[in-house]
C-alpha positions in Angstrom: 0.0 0.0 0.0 0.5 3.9 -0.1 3.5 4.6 2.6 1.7 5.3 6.1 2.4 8.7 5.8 0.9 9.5 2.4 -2.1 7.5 3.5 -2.7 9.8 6.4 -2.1 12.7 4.5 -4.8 12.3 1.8 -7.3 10.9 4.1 -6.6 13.9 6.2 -7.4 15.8 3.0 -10.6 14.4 2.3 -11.8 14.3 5.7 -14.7 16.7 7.0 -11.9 19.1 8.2 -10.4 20.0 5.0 -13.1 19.3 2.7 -15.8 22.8 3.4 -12.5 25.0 2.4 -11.9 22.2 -1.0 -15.4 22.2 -1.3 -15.2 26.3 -2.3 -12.4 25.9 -4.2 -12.9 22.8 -6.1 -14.5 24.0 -9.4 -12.4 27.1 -10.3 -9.2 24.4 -8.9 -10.6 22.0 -10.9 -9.9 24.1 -14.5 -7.9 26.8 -13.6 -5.4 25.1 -11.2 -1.4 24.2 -13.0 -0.4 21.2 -11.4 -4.0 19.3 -11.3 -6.0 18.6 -14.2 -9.2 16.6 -14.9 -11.1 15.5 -17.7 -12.8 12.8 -19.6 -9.5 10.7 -19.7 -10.4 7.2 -21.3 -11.2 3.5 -20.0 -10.3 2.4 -16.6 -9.1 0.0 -15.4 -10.7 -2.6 -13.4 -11.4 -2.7 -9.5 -9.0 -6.0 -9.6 -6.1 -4.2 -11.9 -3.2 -5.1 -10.3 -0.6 -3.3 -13.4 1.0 0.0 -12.2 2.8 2.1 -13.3 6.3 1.0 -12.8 5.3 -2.1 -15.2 5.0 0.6 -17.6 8.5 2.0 -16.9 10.5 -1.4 -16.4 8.6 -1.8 -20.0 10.0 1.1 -21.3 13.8 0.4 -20.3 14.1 -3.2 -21.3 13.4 -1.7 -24.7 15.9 0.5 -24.4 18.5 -1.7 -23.1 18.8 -0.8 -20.1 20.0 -4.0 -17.5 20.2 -2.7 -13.9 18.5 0.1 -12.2 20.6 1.9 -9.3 18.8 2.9 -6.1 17.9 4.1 -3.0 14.5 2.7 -2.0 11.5 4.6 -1.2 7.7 4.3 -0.8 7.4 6.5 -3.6 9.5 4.4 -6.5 8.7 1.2 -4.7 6.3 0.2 -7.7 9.4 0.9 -10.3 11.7 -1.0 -8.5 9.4 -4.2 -8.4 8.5 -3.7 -11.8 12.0 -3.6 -13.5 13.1 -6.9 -11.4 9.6 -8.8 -12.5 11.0 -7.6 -16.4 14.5 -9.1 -15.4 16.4 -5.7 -15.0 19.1 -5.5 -12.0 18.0 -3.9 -9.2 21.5 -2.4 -7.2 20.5 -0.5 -4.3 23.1 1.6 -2.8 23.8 3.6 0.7 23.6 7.3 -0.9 21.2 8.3 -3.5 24.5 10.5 -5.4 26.4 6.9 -5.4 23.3 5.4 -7.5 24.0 8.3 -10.0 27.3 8.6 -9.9 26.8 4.4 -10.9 24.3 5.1 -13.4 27.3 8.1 -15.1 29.7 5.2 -15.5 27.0 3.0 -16.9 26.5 5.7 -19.5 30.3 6.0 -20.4 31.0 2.3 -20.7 27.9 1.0 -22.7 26.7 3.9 -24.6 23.4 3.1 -23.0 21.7 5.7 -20.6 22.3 4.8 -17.0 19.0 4.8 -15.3 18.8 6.0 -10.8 15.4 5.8 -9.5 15.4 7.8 -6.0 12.7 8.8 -3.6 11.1 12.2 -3.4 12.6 15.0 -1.5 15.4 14.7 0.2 16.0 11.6 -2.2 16.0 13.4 -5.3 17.8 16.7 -3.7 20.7 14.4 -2.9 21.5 13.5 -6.5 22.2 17.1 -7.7 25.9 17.0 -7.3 25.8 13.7 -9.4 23.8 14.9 -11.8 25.7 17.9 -12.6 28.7 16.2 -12.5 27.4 14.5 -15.3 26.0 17.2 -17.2 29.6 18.3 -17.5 31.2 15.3 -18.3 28.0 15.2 -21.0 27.1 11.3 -19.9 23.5 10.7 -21.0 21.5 9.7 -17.8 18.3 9.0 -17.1 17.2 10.1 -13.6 13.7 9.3 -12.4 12.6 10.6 -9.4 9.1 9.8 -6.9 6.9 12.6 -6.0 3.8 13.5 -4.1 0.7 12.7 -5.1 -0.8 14.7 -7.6 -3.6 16.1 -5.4 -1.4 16.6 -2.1 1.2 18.3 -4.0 1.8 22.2 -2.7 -0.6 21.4 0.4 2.3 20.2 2.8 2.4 16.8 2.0 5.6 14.7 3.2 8.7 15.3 0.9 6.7 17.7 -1.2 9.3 20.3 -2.8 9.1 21.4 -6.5 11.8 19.4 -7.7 11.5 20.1 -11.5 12.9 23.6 -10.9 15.8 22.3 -8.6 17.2 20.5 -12.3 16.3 22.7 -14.4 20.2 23.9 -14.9 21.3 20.4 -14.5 20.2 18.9 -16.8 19.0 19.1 -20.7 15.4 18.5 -19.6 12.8 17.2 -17.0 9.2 16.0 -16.6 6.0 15.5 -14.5 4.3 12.3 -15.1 0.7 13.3 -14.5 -1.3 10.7 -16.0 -0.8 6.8 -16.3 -0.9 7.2 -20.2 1.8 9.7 -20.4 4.5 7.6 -18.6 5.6 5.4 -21.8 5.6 8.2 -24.0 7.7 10.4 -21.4 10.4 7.9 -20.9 10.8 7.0 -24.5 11.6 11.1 -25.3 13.8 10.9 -22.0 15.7 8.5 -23.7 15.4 10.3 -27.2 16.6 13.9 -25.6 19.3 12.4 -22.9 21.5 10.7 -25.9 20.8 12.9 -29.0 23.0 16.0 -29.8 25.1 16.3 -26.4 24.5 13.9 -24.3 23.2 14.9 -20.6 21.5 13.9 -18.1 17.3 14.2 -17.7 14.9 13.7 -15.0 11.6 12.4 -15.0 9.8 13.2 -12.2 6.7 10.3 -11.0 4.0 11.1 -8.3 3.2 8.4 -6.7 0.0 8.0 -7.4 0.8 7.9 -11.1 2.5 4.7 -10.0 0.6 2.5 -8.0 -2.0 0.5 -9.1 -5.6 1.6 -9.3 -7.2 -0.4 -6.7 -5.1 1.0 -3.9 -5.2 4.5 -5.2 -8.8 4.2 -5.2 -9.3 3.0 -2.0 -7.0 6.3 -0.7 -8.6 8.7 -2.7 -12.5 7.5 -3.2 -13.1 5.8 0.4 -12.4 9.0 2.4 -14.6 10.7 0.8 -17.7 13.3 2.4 -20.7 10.2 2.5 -23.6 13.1 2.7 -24.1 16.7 1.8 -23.4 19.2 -1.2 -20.1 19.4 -0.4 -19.9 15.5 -1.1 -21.2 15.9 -3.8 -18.7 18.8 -5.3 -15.7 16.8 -4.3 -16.9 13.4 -4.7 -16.6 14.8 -8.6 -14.2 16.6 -8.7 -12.1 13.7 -6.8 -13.4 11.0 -9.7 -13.2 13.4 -12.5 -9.1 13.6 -11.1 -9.0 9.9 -10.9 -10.2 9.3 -14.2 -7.7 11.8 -15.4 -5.3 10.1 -14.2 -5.7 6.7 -14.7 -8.2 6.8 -17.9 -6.3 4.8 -20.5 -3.6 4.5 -18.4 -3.1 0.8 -20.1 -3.8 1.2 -23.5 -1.2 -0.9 -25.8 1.4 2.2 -26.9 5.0 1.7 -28.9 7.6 1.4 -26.1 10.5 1.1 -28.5 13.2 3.2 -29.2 13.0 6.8 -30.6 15.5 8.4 -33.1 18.8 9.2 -31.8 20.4 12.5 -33.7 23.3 14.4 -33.6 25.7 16.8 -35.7 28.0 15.1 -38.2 30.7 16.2 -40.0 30.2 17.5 -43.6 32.5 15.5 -46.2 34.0 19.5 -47.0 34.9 18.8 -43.2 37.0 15.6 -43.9 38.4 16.4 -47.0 40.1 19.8 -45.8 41.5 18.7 -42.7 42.9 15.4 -44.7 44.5 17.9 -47.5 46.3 19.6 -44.6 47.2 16.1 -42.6 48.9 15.1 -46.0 51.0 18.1 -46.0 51.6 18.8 -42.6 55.2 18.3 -40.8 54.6 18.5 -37.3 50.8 17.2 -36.7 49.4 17.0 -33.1 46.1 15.1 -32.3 44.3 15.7 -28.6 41.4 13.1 -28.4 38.8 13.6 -25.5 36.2 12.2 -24.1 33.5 12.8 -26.5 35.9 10.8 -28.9 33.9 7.6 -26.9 30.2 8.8 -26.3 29.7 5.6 -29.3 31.0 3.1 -27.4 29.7 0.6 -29.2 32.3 1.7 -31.9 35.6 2.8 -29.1 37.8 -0.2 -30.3 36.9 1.0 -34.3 38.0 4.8 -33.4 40.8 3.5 -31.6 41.8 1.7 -34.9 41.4 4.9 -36.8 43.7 7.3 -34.3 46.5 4.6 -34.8 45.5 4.5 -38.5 46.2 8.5 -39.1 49.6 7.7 -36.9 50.0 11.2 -35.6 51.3 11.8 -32.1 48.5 11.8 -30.0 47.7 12.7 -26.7 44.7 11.7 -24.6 41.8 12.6 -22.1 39.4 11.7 -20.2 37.6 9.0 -20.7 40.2 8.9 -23.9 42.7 7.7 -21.5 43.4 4.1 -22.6 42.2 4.5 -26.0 45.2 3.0 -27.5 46.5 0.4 -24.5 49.3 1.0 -22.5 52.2 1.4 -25.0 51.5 3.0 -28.6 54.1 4.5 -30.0 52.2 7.1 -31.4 50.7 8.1 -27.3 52.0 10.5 -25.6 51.9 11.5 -22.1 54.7 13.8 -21.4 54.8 18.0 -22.4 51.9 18.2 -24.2 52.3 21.8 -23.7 55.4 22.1 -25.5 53.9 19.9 -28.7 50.7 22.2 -29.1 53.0 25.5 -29.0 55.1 23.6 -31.7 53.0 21.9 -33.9 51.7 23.0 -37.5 48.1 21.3 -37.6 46.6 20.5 -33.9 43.4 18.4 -34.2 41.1 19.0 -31.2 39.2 16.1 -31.3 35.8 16.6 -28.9 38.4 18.9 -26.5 37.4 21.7 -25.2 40.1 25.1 -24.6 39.1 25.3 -21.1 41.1 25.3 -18.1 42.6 22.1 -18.5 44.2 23.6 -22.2 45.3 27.2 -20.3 41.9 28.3 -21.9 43.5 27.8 -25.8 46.8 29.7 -24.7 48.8 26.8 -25.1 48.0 26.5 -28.5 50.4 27.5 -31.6 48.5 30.3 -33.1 50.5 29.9 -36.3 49.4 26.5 -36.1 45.7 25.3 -38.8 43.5 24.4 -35.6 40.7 22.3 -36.0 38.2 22.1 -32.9 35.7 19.2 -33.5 32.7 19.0 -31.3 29.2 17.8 -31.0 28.8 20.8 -29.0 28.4 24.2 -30.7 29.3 26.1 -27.2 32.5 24.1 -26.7 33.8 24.1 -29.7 34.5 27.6 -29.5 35.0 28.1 -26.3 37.2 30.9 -25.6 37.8 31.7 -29.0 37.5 34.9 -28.7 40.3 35.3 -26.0 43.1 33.3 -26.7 42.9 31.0 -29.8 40.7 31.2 -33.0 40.4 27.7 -35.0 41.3 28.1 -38.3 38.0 24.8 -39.0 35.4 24.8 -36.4 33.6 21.2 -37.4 30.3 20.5 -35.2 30.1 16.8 -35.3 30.8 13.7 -33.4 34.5 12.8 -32.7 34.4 9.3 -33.1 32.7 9.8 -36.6 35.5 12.3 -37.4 38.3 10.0 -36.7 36.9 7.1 -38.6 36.5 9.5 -41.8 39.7 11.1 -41.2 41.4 7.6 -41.2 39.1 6.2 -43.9 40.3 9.5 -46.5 44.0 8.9 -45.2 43.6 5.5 -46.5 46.9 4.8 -44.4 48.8 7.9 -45.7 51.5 9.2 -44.1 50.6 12.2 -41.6 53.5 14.2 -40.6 57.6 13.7 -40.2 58.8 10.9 -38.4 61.8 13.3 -36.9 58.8 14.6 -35.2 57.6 11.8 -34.2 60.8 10.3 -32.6 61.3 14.0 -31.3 58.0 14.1 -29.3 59.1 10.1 -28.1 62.3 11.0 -26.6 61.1 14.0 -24.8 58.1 11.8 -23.8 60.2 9.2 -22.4 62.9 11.5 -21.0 60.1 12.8 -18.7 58.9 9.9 -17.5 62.4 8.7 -16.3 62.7 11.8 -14.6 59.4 11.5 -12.9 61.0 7.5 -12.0 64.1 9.0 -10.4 61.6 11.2 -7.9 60.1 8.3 -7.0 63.3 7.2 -5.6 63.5 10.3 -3.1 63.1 9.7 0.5 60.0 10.9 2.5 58.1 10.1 5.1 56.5 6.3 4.5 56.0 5.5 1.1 57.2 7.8 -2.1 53.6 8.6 -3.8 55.3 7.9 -7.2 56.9 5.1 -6.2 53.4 4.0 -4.7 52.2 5.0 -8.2 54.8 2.6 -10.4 54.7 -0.5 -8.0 50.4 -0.2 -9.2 51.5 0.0 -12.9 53.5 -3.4 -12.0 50.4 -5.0 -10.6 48.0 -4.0 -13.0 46.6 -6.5 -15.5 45.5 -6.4 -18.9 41.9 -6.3 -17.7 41.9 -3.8 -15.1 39.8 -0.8 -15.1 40.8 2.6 -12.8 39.1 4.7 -11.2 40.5 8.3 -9.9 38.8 9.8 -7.0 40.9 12.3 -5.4 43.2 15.4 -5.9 46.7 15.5 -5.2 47.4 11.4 -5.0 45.5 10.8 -8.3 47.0 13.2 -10.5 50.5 12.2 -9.3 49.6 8.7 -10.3 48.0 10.0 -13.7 51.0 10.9 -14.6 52.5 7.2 -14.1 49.6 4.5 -14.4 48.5 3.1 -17.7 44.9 2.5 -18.8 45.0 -1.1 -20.2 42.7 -0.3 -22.9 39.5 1.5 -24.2 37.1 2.3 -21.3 39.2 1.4 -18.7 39.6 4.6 -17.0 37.2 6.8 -16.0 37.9 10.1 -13.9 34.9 12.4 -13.0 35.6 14.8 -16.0 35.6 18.6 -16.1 33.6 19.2 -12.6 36.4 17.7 -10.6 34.0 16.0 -8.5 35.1 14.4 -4.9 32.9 11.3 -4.6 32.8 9.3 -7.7 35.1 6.6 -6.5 32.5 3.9 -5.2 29.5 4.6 -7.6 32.1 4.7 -10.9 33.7 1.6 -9.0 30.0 -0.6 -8.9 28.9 -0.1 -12.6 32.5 -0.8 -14.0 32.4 -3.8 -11.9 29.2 -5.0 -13.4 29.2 -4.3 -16.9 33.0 -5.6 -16.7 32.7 -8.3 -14.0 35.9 -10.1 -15.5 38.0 -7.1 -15.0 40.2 -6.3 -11.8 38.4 -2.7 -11.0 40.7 -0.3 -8.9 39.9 2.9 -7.3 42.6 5.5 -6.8 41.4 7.7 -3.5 42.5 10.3 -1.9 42.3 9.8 1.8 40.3 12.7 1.7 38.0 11.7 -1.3 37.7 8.4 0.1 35.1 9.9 2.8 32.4 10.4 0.9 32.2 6.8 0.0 33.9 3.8 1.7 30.2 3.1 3.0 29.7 1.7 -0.3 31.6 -1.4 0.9 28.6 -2.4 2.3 27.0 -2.3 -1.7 30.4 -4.3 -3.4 29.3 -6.5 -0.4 25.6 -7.1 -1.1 26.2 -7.3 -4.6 29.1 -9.3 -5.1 31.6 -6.6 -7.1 34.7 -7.2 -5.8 36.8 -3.9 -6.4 40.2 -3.0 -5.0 40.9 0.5 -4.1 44.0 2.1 -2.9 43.5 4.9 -0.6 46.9 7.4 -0.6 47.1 8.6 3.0 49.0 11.4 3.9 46.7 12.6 6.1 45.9 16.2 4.3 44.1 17.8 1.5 47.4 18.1 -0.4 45.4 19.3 -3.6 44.7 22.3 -1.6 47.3 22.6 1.2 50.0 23.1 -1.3 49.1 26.5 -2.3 47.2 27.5 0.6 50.0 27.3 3.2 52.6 28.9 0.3 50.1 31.6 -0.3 48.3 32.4 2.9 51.2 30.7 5.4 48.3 28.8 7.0 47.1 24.9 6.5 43.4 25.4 8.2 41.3 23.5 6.9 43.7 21.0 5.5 45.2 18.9 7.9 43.3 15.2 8.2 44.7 11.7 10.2 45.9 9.0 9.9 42.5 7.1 10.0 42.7 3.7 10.1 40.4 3.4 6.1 40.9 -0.3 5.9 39.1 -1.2 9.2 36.3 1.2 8.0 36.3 -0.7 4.6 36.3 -4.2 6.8 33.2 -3.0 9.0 30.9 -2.8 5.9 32.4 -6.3 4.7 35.8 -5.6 2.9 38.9 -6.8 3.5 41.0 -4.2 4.9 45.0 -4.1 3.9 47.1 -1.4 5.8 50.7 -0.8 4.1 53.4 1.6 5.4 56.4 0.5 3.7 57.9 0.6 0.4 59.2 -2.8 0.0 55.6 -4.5 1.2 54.1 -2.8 -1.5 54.2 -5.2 -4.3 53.3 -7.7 -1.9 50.3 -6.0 -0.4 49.1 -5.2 -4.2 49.4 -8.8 -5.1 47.5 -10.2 -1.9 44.8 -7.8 -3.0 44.5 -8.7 -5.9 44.3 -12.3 -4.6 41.9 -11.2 -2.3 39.1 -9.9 -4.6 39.6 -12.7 -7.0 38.5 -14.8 -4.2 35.3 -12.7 -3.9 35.7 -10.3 -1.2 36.5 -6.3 -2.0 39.7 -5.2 -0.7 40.5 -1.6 0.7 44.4 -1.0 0.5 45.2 1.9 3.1 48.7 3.0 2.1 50.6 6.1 4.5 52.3 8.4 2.0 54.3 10.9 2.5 55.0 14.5 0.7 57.0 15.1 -2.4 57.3 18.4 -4.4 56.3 16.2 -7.4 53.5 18.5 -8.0 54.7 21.7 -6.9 53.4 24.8 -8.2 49.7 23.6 -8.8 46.6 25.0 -8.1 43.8 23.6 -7.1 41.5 26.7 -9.0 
């Protein structure tokens, strides 16, 4: 049934005490009111019906694809959740409601298919907003769908009531209130249609719940309370069944619950050819592939075929990370800077000139520029500050490359002095950044922590970063094995991802050793999640870099201000937190234990128990100089 709460809500609604001042008001509400409509509506359904409305839903994402369903339960989705598992999709219930979306982002990135978090009204759905923005930015096509109030309580105090709708409207691309049974099919197929076409974002569908459950019980709340005698039982005993037919007339009529069409921009063939007359000619070519380069990931391992194809240096981003395994010759990783001030033809390749590009400053201004996006914004961003493209082509990456490389038809692009130039600074930088791994500090050397993971890692394995100044040193050393097997929180630089990120990689990949990279600060916000890899058998590792601070910040903060408030954390003991919620906790101090420690933890979750690696680090000036703004 209706939770208690609900229940004693709308009968208190209906009852005697309420219903002279509804009575007044129930015409002119009746027509005139935003948020409640009535009218004719269509056939009922039966007085036995036991369909709802979360059939409809789970009905709706089987056709699209969709195989689990992240959650937080509530009274008010409680229909959806049933629903999807009687249609055979996954139910993953998790201890935050912003871990189920931060679960349903990855989902998006690594199958191409729309993640899907179901969350309770309220204070459910108003705890997803960091997700959800966080995905909005990294452009991951989500679909969030959140409970509600019912229809007629809604604005009149009921429990979790707020207007939710205007909370994401800046969040995401676009949101909806189911108000009628009959609209829920045809909402969710364009939530589908809007969330992947053109840029990908998230959208949110918003459900009252009694939109959701079946007619019967909604009946009994609504129609049973009811004034038995009197004109003002009369007035609202019709207005009340005029509402009810509204809502559920037709509510079960056969409708298409298949896909609708997916569109976005495309490169025009004038695109291709002139940026494959300059790569012919070029000397000194430089390609920057980000993560839009993977929004088909149905297609990654074809583009990644195509980048090595064209043969141009290349350096990646993102979700790009990986896109060419661990060792191409033609992947850089070291002084990108230097190549982009050098180069004669850059190729910006779904990258944006944001902060993470010096806003375009970095870029040779002598140089042909070509800034392909699906995005019209991003593809000029800051174009009018720093940088000017010399080919702005709105259109998918991925598509790009695979022209690009099909025109090439395995050309030449560039000078191989340039190539080998580009290698040996490349590699020069990375021995340097070995040697500071050998420097003494307190515990273990954060970059020697960093190459002893590189060692451990497997073909398979899949990384997740989740922190600040622990995971970028270690960007700078580990090596995605492959195509979607890293994932970072993209442009947001959101704290949080690690656990959520961690879950969905697990279970699309559940062959592949799944590591998280923490900060010990980042870790925080969700080692609880232990309890989920637990409960539903995803057997991550994570490695949590402990030098008990917030380094990302502290570094400037206490050069700048001569002050660490704010910063300084402990040496909490992670791994017995990790082992409360059903891990296995692993606490390393020293250097020479690392390899050892790696390899038991790995041993570990292949015997089907998560692992969380505490490792004490100490302070390096590795990083020194960088800003956390």
């Amino acid at each position: 049934s209706l939770c208690c709460a609900n229940r004693l809500q709308m009968s208190e609604f209906l009852s005697g005490q309420t219903a002279p001042l509804y009575c007044a008001a129930a015409a002119a509400a009746a027509y005139a009111g935003k948020r409640i409509i009535v009218g004719d509506g269509g056939e009922m359904p039966s007085d036995d019906c036991q369909k709802h409305g979360g059939d409809l839903v789970a009905e709706v994402l089987v056709q699209h694809g969709v195989s689990h369903v992240f959650t937080l339960c509530g009274g008010h989705i409680s229909t959806i959740l049933v629903g999807c598992k009687n249609a055979g999709i996954r139910i993953v219930d998790t201890r935050h409601e912003v871990n189920a979306v931060f679960a349903a982002d990855a989902m998006s990135r690594l199958t191409g298919i729309p993640g899907v978090a179901a969350v309770t009204a309220g204070p459910g759905v108003t705890n997803t907003v960091t997700a959800v923005k966080n995905a909005q930015m990294a452009q991951s096509p989500l679909v969030l769908i959140g409970g509600a109030a019912p229809t007629m309580m809604q604005g009149r105090g009921a429990l979790q009531d707020v207007e939710q709708l205007s909370i994401f409207k800046s969040v995401t691309k676009w949101s909806a209130s189911v108000r009628r049974v009959r609209d829920i099919i045809p909402t969710m197929r364009k939530a589908f249609q809007i969330a992947r076409s053109g840029t990908p974002s998230p959208v949110f569908v918003e459900f009252p719940i009694d939109v959701l459950y079946p007619f019967p019980i909604v009946k009994q709340e609504f129609l049973d309370s009811l004034p038995k005698r009197g004109l003002q039982a009369k007035v609202v005993s019709w207005y009340v069944h005029r509402h009810m037919r509204n809502v559920f007339g037709d509510g079960f009529k056969a409708v298409p619950t298949t896909p609708l069409p997916v569109t976005f921009p495309l490169a025009t063939n004038a695109d291709i050819s002139a940026v494959v007359g300059k790569l012919r000619t070029c000397k000194k070519p430089v390609i920057v592939v980000g993560s839009q380069a993977t929004l088909q990931a149905n297609k990654v391992h074809d583009i990644a075929g195509a980048v090595k194809s064209i043969g141009s240096p290349v350096f990646l981003s993102g979700m790009a990370r990986g896109l060419l395994g661990p060792n191409h010759p033609i992947w850089m990783r070291q002084r990108r800077g230097d190549a982009l001030k050098e180069a004669d033809v850059i190729l910006l390749v779904g990258v944006v000139a944001d902060f993470r590009l010096q806003y375009g400053r970095v870029l040779n201004r002598k140089a042909f520029t070509v800034s392909v996006n699906r995005d019209k914004k991003d593809l000029t961003q800051n174009q009018d500050l720093f940088w000017r493209a010399s080919r702005n082509v709105q259109g998918d990456p991925g598509d790009f490359l695979l022209r690009v490389a099909k025109e090439l038809n395995g050309a030449d692009v560039g000078e191989k002095p340039w190539l080998d130039l580009l290698r040996k600074r490349n590699d020069e930088k990375e021995a340097a950044n070995a040697k500071k791994g050998d420097q003494p500090t307190d515990f273990i050397n954060p970059i020697n922590l960093s190459f002893e993971m590189e060692k451990a890692l497997t073909p398979k394995s899949i990384l997740v970063a989740d922190g600040g100044d622990f995971v970028a040193t270690a960007s700078y050393v580990v090596r995605p094995r492959g195509p979607l097997r890293w994932l970072d929180p993209g442009p947001f630089g959101t704290l949080g991802v690690g656990a959520g990120f961690a879950l969905a990689a697990k279970l699309v990949f559940p062959d592949s050793d799944v590591w998280i990279i923490y900060g010990d600060g980042s870790s925080g916000y969700s080692l609880m999640e232990y309890d989920t890899f637990k409960r539903h058998d995803c057997h991550v590792i994570s490695i949590i870099g402990n030098d008990k601070c917030w380094s990302q910040i502290n570094r400037e903060q206490s050069v700048m201000f001569k002050d660490d408030v704010g910063c300084p954390l402990l040496h909490t003991d992670y791994h017995d937190v990790a082992q409360g919620f059903g891990g296995k906790g692993l606490l390393l101090t020293k250097a020479e234990d690392a390899q050892n420690v790696l390899q038991q933890a790995q041993k570990v979750a292949a015997n089907g128990q998560a692992v969380c690696i505490n490792a004490y680090i100490g302070t390096t000036d590795f990083r020194k100089g960088s800003i956390s703004v």
